[in-house]
C-alpha positions as CSV (number, residue, x, y, z in Angstrom):
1,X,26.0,-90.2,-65.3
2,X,28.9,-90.2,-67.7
3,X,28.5,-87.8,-71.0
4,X,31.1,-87.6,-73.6
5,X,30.7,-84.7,-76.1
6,X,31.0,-81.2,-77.6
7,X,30.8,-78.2,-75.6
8,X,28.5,-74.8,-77.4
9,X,27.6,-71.7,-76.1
10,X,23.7,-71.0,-76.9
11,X,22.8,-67.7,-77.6
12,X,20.1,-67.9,-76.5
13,X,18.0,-66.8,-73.4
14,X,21.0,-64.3,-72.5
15,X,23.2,-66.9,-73.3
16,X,24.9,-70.2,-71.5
17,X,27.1,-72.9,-71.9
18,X,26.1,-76.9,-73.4
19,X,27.2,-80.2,-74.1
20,X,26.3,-81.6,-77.0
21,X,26.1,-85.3,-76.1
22,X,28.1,-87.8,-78.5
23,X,24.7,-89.5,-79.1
24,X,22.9,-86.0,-79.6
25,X,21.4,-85.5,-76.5
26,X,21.7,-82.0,-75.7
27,X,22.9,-80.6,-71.6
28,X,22.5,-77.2,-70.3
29,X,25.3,-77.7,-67.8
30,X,24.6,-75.3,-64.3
31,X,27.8,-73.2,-63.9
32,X,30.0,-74.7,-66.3
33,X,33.7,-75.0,-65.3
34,X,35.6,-72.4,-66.6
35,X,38.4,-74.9,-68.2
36,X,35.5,-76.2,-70.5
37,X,33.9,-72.7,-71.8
38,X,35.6,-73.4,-75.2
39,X,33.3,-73.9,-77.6
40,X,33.9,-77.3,-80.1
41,X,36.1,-78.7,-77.3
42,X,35.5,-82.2,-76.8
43,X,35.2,-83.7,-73.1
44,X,34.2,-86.3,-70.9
45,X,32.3,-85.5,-67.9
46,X,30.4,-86.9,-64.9
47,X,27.6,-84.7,-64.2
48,X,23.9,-85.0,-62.3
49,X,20.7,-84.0,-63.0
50,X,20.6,-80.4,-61.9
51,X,17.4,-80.5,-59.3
52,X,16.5,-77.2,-58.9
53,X,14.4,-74.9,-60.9
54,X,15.7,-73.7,-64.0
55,X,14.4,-70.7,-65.9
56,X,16.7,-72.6,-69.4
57,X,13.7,-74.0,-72.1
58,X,16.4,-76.1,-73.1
59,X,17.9,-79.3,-72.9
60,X,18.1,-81.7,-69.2
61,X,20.1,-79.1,-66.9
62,X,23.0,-80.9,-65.2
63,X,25.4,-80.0,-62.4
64,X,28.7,-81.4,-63.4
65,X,31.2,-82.9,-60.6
66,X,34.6,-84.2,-62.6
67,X,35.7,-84.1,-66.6
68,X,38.7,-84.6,-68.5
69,X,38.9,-82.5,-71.6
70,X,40.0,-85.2,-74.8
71,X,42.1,-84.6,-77.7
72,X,40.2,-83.8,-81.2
């Protein structure tokens, strides 16, 4: 899937990194890049459901394979 968005850190649960979706669906991304952990950065990624179990009580969990970060 394609998501375009704003990346937040949550503090919540210990902490973790999200995407906000453009459309305001809300990711827990699984091991977030560490080019994106920038919170209010805009980006475009492609990303999977994350299939696993999850101990997050929030958002779908993804795994994300590419992104491009986009200008403000």
């Amino acid at each position: 899937m394609k998501i375009t968005g704003t990346v937040k850190y949550q503090n919540l649960e210990g902490g973790f990194w999200s995407i906000i979706g453009d459309d305001g669906t809300e990711y827990a991304a699984m091991g977030m890049p560490e080019q994106l952990k920038y919170d209010g950065r805009k980006v475009s990624v492609h990303a999977s459901h994350f299939e696993g179990v999850s101990m997050m009580m929030w958002g779908t969990p993804i795994i994300i394979h590419s992104f491009h970060t986009l200008m403000p």
